[in-house]
Short mmCIF file of the C-alpha atoms (twelve columns), coordinates in Angstrom:
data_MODEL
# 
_entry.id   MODEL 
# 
loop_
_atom_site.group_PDB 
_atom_site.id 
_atom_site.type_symbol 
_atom_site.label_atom_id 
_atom_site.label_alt_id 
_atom_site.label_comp_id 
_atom_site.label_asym_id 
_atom_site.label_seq_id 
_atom_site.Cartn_x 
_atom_site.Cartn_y 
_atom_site.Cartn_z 
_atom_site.pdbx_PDB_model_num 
ATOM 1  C CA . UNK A 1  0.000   0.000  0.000  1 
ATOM 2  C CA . UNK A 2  1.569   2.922  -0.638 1 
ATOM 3  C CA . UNK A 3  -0.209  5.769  1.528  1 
ATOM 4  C CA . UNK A 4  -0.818  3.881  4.901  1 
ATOM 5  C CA . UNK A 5  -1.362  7.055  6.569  1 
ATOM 6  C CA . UNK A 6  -4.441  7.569  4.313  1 
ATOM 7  C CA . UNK A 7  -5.875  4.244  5.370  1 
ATOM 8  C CA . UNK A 8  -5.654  4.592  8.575  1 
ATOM 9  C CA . UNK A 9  -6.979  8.000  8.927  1 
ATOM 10 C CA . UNK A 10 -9.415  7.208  6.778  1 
ATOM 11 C CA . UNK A 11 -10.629 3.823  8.644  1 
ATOM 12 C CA . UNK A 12 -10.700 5.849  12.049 1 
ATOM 13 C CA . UNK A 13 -13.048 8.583  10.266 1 
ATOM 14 C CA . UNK A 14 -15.516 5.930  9.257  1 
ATOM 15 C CA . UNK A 15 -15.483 3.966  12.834 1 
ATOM 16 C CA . UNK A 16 -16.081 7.032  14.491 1 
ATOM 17 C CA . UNK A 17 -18.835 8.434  11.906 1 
ATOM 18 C CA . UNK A 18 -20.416 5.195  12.749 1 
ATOM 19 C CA . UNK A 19 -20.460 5.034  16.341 1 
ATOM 20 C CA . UNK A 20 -21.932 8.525  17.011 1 
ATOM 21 C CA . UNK A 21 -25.269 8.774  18.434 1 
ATOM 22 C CA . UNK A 22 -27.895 11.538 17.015 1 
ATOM 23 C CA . UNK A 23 -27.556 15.018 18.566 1 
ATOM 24 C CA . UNK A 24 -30.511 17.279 18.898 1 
ATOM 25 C CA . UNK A 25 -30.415 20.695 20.253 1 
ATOM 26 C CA . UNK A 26 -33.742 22.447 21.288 1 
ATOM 27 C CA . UNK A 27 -34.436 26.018 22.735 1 
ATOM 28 C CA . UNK A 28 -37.694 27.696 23.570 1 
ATOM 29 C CA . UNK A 29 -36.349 31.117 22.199 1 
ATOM 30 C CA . UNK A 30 -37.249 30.416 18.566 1 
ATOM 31 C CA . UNK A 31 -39.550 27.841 16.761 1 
ATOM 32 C CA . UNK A 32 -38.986 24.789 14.756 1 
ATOM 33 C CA . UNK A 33 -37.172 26.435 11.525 1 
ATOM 34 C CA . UNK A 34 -37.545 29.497 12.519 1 
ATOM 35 C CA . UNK A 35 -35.834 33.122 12.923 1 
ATOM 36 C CA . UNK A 36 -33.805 34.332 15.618 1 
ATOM 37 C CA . UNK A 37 -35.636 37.140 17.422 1 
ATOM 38 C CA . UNK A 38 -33.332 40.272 17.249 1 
ATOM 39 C CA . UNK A 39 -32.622 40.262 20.939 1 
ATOM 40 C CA . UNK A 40 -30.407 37.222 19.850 1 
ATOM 41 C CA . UNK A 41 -28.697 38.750 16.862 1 
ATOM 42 C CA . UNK A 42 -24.709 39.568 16.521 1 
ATOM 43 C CA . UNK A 43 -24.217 43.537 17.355 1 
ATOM 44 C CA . UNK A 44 -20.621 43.752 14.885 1 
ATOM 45 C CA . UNK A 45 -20.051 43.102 11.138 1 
ATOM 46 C CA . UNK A 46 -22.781 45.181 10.233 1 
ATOM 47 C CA . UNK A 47 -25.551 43.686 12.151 1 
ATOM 48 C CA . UNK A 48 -27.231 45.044 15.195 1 
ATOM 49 C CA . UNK A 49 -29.256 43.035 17.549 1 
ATOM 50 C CA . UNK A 50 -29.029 42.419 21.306 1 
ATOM 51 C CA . UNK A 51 -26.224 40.244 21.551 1 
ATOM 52 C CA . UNK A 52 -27.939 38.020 23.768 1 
ATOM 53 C CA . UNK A 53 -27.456 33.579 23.500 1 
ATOM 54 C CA . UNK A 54 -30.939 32.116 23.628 1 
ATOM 55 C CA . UNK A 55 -31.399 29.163 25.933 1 
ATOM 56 C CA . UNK A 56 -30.004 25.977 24.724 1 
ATOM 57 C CA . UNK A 57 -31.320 22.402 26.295 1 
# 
């Protein structure tokens, strides 16, 4: 084999895409595919908002 560092990075990438479990992140700050209220928005790069993280669980 001639790139045996390719094979075994690429067997470990494909164990561990296989061995996670689903990942779901809710918050009651915004709906199901939703928008961000503006209290939640960046204030920099042109945006204003209120900078505040909604609540994750």
């Amino acid at each position: 084999m001639r790139h045996p560092l390719f094979a075994i990075c690429a067997a470990t990438l494909l164990s561990t895409a296989y061995a996670a479990e689903p990942f779901a992140l809710k918050s009651p700050d915004f709906a199901h595919k939703g928008k961000l209220n503006d209290k939640h928005v960046y204030t920099g790069f042109g945006c204003t908002g209120g900078n505040t993280s909604p609540a994750l669980a």
